[in-house]
N, CA and C atoms of all chains as a GROMACS GRO file, in nm:
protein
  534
    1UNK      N    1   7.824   6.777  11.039
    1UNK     CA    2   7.873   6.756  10.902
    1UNK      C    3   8.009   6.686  10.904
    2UNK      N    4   8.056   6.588  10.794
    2UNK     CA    5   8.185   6.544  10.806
    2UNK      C    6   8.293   6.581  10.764
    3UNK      N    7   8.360   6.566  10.828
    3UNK     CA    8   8.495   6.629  10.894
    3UNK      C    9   8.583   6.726  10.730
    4UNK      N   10   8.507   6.596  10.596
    4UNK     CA   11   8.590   6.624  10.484
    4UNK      C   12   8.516   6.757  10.467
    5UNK      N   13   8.407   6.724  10.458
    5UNK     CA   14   8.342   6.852  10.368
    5UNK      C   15   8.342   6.992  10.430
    6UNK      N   16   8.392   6.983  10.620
    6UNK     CA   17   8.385   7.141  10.656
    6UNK      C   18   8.560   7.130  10.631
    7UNK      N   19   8.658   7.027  10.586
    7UNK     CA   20   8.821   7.091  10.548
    7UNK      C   21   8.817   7.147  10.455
    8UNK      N   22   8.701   7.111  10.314
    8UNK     CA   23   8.741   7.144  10.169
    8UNK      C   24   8.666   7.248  10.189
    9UNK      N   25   8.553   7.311  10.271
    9UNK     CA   26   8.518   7.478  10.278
    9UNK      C   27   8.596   7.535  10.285
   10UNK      N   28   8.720   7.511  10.431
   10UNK     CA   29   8.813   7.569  10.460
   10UNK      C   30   8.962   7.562  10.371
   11UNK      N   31   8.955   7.495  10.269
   11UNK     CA   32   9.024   7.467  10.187
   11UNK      C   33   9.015   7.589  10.036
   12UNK      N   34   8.894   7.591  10.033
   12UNK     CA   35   8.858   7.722   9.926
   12UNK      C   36   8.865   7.841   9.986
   13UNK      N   37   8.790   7.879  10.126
   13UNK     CA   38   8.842   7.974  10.170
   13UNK      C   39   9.008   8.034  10.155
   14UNK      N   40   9.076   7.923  10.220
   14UNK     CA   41   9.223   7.994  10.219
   14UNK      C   42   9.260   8.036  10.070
   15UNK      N   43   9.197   7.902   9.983
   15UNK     CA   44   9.313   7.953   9.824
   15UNK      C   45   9.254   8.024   9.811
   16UNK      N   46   9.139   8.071   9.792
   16UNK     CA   47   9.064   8.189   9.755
   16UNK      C   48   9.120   8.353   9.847
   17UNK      N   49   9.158   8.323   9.960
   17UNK     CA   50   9.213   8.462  10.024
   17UNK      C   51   9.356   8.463  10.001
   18UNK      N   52   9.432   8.362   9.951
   18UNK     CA   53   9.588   8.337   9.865
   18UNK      C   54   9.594   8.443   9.807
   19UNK      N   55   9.459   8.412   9.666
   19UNK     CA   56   9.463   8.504   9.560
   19UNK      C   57   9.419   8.657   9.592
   20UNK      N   58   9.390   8.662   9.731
   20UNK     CA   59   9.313   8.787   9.773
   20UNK      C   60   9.181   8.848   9.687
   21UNK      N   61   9.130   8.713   9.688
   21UNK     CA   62   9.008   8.740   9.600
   21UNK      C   63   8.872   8.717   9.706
   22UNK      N   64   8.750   8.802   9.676
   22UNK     CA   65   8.624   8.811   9.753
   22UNK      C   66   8.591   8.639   9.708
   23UNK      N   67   8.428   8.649   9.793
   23UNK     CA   68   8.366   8.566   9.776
   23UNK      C   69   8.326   8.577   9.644
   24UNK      N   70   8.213   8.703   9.622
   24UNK     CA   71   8.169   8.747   9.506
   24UNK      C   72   8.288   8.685   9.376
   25UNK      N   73   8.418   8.744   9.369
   25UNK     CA   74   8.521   8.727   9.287
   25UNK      C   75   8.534   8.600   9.250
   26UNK      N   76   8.545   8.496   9.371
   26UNK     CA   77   8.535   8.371   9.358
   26UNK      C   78   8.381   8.290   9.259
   27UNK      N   79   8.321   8.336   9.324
   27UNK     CA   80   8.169   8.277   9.265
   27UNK      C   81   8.152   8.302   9.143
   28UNK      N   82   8.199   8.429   9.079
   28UNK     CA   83   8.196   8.486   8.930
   28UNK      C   84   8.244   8.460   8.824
   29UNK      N   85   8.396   8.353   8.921
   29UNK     CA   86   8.499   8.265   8.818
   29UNK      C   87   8.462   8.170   8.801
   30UNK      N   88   8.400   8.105   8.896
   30UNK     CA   89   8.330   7.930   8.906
   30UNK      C   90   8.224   7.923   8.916
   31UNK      N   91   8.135   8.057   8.844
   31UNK     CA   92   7.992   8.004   8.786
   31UNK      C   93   7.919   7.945   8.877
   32UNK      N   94   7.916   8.004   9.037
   32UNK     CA   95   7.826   7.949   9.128
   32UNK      C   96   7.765   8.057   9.195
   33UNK      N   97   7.690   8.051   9.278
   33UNK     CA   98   7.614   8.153   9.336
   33UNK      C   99   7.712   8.169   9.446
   34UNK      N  100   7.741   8.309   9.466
   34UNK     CA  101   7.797   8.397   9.591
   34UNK      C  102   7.705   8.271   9.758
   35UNK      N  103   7.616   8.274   9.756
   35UNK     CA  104   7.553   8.276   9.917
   35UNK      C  105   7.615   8.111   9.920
   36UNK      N  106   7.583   8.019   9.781
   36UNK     CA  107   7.613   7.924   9.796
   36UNK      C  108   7.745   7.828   9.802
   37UNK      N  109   7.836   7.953   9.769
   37UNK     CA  110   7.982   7.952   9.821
   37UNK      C  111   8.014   7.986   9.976
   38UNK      N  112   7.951   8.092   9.988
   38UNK     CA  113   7.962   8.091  10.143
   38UNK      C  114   7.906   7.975  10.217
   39UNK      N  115   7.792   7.941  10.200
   39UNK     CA  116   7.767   7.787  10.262
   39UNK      C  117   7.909   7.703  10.238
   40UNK      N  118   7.869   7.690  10.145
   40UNK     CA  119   8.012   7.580  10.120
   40UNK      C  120   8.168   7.608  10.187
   41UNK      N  121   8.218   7.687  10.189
   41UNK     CA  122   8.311   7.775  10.316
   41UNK      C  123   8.315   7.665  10.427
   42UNK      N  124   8.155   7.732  10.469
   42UNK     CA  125   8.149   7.695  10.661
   42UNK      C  126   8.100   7.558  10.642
   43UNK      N  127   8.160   7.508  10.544
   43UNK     CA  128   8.117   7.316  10.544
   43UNK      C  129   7.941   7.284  10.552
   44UNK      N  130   7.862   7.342  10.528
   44UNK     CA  131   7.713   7.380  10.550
   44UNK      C  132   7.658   7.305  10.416
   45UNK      N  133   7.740   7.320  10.317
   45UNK     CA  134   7.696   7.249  10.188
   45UNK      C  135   7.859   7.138  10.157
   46UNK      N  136   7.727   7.008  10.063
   46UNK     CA  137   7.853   6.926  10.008
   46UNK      C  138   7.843   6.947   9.876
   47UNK      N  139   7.942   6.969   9.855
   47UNK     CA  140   7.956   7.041   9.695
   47UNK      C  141   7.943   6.840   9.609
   48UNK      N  142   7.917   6.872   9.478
   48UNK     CA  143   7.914   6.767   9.360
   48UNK      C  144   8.048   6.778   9.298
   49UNK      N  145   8.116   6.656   9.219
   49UNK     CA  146   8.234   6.663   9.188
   49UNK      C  147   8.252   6.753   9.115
   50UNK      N  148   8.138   6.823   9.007
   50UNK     CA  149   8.148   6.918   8.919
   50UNK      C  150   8.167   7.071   8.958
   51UNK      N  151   8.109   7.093   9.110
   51UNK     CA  152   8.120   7.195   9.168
   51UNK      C  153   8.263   7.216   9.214
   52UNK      N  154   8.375   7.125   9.250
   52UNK     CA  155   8.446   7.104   9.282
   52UNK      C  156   8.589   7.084   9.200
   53UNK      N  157   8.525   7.130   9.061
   53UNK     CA  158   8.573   7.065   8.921
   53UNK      C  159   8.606   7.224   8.894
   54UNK      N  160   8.476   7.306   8.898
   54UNK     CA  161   8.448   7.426   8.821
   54UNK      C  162   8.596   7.515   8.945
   55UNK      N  163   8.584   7.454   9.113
   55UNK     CA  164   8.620   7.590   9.219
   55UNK      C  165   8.803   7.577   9.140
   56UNK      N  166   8.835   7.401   9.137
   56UNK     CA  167   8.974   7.389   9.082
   56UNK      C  168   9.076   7.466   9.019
   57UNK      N  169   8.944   7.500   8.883
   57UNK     CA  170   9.015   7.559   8.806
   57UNK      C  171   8.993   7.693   8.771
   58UNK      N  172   8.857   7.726   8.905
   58UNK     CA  173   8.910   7.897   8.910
   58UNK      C  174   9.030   7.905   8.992
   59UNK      N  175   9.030   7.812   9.106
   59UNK     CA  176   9.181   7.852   9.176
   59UNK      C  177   9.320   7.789   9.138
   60UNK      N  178   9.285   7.789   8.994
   60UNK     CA  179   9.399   7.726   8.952
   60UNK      C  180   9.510   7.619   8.989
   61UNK      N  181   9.400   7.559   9.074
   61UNK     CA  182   9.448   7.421   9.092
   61UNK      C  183   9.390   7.303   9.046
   62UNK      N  184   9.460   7.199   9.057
   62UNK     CA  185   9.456   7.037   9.010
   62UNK      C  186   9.322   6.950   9.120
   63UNK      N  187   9.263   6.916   9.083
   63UNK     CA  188   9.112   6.833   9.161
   63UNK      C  189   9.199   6.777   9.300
   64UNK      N  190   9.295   6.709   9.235
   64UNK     CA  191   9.430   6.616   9.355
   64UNK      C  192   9.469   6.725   9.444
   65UNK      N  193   9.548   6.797   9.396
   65UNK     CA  194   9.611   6.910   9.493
   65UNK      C  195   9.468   6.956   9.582
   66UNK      N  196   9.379   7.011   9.526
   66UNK     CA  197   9.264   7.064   9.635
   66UNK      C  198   9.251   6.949   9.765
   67UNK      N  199   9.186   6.834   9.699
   67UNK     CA  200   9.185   6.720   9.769
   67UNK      C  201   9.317   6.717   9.894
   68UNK      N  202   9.416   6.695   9.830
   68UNK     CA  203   9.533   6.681   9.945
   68UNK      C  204   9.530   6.769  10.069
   69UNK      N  205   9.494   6.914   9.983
   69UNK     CA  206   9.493   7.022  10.074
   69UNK      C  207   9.380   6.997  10.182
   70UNK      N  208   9.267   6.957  10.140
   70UNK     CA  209   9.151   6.934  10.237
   70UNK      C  210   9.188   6.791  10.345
   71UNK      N  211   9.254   6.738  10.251
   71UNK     CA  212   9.258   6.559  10.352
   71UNK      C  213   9.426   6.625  10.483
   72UNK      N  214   9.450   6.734  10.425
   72UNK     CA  215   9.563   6.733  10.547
   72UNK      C  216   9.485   6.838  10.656
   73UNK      N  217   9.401   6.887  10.635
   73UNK     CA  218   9.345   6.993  10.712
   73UNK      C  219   9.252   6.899  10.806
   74UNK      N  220   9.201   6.807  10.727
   74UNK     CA  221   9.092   6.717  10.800
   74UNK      C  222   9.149   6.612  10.869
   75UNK      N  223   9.313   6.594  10.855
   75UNK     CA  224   9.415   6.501  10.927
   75UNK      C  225   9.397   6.613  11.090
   76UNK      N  226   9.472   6.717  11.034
   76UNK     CA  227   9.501   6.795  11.186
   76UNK      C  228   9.383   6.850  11.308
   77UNK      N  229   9.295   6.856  11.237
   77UNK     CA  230   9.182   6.859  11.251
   77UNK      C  231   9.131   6.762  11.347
   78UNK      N  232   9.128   6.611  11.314
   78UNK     CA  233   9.144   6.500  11.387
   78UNK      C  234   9.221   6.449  11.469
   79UNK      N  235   9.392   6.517  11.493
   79UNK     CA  236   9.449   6.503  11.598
   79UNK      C  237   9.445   6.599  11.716
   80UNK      N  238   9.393   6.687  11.660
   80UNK     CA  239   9.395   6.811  11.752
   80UNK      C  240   9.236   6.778  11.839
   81UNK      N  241   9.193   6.678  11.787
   81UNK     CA  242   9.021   6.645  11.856
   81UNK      C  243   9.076   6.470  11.921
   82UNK      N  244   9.152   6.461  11.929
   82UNK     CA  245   9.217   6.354  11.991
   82UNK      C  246   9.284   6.385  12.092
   83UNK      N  247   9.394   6.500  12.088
   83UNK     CA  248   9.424   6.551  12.196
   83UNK      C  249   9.321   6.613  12.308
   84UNK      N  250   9.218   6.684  12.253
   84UNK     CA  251   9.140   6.778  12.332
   84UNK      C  252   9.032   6.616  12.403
   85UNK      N  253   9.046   6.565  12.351
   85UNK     CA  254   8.966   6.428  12.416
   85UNK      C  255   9.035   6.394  12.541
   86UNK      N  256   9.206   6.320  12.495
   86UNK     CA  257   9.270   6.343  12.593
   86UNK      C  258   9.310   6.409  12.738
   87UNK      N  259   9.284   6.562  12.659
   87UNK     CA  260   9.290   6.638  12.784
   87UNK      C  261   9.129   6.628  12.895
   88UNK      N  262   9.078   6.615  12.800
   88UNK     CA  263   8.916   6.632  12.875
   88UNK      C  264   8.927   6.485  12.962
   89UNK      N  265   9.005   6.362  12.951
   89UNK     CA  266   9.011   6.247  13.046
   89UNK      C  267   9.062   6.254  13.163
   90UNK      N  268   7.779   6.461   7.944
   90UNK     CA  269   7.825   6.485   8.046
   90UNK      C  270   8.004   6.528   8.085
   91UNK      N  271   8.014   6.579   8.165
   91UNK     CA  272   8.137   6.609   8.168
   91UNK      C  273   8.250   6.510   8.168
   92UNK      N  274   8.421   6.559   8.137
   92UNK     CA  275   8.517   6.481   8.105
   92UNK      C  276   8.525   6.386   8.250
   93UNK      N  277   8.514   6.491   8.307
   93UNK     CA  278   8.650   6.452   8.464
   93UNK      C  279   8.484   6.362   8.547
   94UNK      N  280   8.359   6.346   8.494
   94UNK     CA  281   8.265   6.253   8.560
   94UNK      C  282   8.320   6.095   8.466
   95UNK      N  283   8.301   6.114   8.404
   95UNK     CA  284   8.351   6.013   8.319
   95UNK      C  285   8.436   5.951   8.384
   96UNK      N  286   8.576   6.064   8.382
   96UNK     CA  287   8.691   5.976   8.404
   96UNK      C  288   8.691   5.932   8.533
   97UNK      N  289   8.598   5.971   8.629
   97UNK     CA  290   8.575   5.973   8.791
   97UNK      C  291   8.518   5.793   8.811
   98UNK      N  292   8.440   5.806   8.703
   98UNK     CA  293   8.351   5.652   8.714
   98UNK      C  294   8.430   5.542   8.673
   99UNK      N  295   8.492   5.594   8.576
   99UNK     CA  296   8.614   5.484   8.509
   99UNK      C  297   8.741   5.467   8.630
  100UNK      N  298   8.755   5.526   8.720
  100UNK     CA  299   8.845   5.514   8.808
  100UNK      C  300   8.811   5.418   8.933
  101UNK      N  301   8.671   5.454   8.939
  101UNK     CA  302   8.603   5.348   9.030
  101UNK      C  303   8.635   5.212   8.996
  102UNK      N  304   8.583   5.217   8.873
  102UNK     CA  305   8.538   5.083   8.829
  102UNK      C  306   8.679   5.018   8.821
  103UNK      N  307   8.838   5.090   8.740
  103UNK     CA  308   8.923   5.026   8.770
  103UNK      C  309   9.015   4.967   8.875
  104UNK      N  310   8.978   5.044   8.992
  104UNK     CA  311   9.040   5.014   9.140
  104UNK      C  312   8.915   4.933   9.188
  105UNK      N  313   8.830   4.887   9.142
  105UNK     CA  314   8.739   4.784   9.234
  105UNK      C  315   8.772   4.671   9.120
  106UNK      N  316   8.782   4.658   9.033
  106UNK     CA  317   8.852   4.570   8.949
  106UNK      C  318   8.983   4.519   8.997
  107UNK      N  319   9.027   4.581   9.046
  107UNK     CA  320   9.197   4.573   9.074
  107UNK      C  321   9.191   4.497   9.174
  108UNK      N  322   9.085   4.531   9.289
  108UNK     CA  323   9.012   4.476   9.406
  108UNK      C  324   8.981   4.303   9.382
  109UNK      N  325   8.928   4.279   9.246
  109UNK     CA  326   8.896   4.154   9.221
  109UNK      C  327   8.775   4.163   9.276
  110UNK      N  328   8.662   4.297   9.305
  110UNK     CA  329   8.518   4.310   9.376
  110UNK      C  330   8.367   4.311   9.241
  111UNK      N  331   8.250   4.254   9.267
  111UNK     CA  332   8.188   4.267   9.187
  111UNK      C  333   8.090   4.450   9.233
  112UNK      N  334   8.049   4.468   9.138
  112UNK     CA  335   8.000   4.606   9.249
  112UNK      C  336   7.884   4.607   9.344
  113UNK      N  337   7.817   4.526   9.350
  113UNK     CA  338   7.769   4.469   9.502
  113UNK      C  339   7.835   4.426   9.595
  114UNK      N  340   7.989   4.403   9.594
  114UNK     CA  341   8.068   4.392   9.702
  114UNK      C  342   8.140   4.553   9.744
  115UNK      N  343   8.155   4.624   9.666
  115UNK     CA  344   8.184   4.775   9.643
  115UNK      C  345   8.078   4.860   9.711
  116UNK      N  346   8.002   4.829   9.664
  116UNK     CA  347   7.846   4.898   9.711
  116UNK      C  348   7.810   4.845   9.844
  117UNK      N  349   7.820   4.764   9.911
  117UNK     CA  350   7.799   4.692  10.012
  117UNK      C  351   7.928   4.777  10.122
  118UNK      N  352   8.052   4.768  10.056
  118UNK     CA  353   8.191   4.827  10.165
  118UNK      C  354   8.104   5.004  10.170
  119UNK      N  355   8.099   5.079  10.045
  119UNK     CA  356   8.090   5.221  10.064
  119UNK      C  357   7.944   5.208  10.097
  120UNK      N  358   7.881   5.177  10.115
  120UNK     CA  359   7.729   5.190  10.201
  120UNK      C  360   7.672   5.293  10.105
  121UNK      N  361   7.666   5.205   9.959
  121UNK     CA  362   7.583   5.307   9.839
  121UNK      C  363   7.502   5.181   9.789
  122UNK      N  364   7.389   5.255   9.689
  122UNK     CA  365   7.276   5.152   9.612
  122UNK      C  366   7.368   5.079   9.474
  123UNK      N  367   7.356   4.952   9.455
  123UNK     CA  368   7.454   4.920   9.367
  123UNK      C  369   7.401   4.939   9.204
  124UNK      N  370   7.275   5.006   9.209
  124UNK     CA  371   7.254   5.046   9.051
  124UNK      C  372   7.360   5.212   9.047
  125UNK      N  373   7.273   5.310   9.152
  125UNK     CA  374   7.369   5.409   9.202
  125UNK      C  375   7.518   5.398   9.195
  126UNK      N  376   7.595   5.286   9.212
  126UNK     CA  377   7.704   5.292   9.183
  126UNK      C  378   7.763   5.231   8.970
  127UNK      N  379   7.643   5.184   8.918
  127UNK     CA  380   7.639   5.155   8.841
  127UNK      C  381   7.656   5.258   8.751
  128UNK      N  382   7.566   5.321   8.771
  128UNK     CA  383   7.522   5.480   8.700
  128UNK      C  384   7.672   5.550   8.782
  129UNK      N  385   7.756   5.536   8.829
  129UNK     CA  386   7.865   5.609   8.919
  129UNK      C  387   7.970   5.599   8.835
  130UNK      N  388   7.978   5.456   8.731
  130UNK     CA  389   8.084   5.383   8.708
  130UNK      C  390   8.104   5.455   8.538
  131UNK      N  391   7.951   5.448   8.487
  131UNK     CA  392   7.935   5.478   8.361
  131UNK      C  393   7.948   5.607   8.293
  132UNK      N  394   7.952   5.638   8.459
  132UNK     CA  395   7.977   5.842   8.403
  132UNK      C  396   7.849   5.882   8.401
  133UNK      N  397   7.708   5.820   8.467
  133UNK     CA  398   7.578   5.880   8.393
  133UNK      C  399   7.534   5.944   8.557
  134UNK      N  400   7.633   5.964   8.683
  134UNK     CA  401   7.579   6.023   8.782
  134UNK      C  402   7.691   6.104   8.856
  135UNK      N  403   7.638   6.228   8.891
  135UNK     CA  404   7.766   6.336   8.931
  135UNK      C  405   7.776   6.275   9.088
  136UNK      N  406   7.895   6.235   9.151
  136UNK     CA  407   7.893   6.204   9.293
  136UNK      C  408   7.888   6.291   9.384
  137UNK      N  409   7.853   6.294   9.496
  137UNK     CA  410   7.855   6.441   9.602
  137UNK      C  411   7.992   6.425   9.647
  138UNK      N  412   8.064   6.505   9.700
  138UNK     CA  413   8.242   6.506   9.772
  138UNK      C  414   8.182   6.325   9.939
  139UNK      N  415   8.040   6.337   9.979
  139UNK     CA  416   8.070   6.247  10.051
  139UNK      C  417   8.018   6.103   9.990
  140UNK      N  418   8.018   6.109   9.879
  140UNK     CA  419   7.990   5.981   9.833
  140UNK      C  420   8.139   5.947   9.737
  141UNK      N  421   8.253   6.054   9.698
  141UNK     CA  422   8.362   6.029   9.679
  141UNK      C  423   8.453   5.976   9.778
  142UNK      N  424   8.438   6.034   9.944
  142UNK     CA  425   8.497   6.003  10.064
  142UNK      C  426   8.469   5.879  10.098
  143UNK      N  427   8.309   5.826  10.059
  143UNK     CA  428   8.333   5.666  10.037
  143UNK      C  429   8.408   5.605  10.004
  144UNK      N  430   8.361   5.668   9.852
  144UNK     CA  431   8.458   5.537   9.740
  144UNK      C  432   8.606   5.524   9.851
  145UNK      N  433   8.651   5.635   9.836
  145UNK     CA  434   8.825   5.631   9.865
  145UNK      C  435   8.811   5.527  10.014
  146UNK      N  436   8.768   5.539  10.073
  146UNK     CA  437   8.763   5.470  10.199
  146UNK      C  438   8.759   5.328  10.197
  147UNK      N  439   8.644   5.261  10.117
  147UNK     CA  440   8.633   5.165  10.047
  147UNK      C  441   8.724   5.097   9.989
  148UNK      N  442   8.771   5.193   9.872
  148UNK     CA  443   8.870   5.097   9.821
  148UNK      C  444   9.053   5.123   9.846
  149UNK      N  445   9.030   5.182   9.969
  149UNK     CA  446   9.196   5.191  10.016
  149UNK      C  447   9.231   5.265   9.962
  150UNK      N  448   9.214   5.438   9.923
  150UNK     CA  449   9.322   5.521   9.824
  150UNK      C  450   9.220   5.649   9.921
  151UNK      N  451   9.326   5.738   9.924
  151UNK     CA  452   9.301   5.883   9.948
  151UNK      C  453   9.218   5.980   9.858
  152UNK      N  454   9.161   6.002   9.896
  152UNK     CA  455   9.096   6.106   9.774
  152UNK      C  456   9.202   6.183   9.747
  153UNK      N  457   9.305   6.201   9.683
  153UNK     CA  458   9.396   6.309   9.648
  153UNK      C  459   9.443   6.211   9.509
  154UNK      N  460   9.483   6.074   9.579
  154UNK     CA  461   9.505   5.973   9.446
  154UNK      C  462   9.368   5.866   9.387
  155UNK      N  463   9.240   5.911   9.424
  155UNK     CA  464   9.155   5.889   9.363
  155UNK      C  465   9.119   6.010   9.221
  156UNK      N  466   9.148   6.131   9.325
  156UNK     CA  467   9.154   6.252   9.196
  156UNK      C  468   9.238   6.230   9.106
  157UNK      N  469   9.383   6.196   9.136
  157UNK     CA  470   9.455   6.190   9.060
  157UNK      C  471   9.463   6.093   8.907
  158UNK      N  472   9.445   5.988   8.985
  158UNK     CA  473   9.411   5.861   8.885
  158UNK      C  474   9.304   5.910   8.805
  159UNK      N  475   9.164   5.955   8.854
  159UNK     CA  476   9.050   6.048   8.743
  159UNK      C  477   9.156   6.153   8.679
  160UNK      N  478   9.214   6.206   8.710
  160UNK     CA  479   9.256   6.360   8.603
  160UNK      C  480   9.325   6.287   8.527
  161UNK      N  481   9.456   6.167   8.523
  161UNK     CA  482   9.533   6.113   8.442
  161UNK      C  483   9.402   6.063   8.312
  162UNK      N  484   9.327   5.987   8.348
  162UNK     CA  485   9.166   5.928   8.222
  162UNK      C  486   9.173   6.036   8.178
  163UNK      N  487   9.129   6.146   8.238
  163UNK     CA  488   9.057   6.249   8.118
  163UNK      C  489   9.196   6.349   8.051
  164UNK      N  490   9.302   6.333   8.103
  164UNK     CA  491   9.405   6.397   8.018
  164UNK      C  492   9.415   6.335   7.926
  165UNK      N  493   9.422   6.179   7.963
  165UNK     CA  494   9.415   6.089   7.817
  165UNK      C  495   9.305   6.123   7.686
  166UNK      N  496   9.221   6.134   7.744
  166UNK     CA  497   9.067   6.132   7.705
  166UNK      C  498   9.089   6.246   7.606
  167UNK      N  499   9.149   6.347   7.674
  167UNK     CA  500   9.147   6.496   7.608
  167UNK      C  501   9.217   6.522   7.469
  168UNK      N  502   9.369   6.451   7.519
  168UNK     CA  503   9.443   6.434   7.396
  168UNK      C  504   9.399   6.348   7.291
  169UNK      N  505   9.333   6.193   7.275
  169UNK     CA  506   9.295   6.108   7.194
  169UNK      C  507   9.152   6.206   7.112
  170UNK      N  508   9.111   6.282   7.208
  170UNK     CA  509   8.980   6.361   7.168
  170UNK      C  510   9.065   6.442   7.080
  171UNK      N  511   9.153   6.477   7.097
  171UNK     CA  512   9.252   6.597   6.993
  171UNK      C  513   9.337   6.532   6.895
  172UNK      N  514   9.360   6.434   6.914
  172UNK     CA  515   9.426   6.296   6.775
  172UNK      C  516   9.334   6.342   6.698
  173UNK      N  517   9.219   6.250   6.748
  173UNK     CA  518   9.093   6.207   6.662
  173UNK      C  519   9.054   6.307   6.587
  174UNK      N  520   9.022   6.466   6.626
  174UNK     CA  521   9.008   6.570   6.570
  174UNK      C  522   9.110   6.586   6.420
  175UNK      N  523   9.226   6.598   6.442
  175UNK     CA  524   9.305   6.627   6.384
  175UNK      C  525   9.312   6.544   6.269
  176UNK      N  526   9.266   6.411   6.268
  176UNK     CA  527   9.310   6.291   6.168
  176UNK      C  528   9.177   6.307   6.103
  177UNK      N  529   9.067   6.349   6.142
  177UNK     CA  530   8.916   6.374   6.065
  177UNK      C  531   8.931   6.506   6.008
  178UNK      N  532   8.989   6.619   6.020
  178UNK     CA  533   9.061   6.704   5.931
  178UNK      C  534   9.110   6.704   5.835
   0.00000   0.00000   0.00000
């Protein structure tokens, strides 16, 4: 799966454990199914902009801010698999 | 259909404009169908997060200021929607 879509799992995960809120908790605010949030988590599903619309503004964030948050996770993500390349030469 | 699809398609269409691209040259860079991007532009199709990681790739902008530029449209969108209300009152 690509690189964006398992950062922005890991991207809801964290704001979502910010707020110290469950999965369940999460899914109940943004009108999605519990199992299909957990997919989405472990990058397993690519969410639609609307799905992504609805997680925003249960976690009370801006579409941009989520985004940023995922494109820097999926930055380090990619250097840290550059290094481990490195080392493996 | 929703605000922020709308304003998502209208964002396309103005940064491939900006581009000076017809959308078969757009569609051709993000490796999408160019009616598919048609229906993308008009607001009449929800994008998946990796068919947004296109666009942004495509047309040189981060998905953080592809979101962004979409949320600025539909804030607009929101308020003129709340003029308009108010003056038909």
């Amino acid at each position: 799966m690509n690189h964006i879509v398992s950062s922005f799992g890991t991207t809801v995960r964290q704001l979502r454990e910010q707020h110290g809120w469950s999965q369940e908790a999460l899914a109940a605010r943004a009108e999605l199914n519990r199992s299909y949030l957990g997919e989405l988590e472990r990058g397993q599903a690519i969410p639609s902009l609307l799905t992504i619309h609805k997680l925003s503004i249960a976690l009370g964030s801006s579409l941009s801010n989520l985004m940023a948050h995922a494109e820097r996770i999926a930055q380090t993500r990619t250097v840290r698999g550059i290094e481990l390349t490195a080392i493996a030469c």
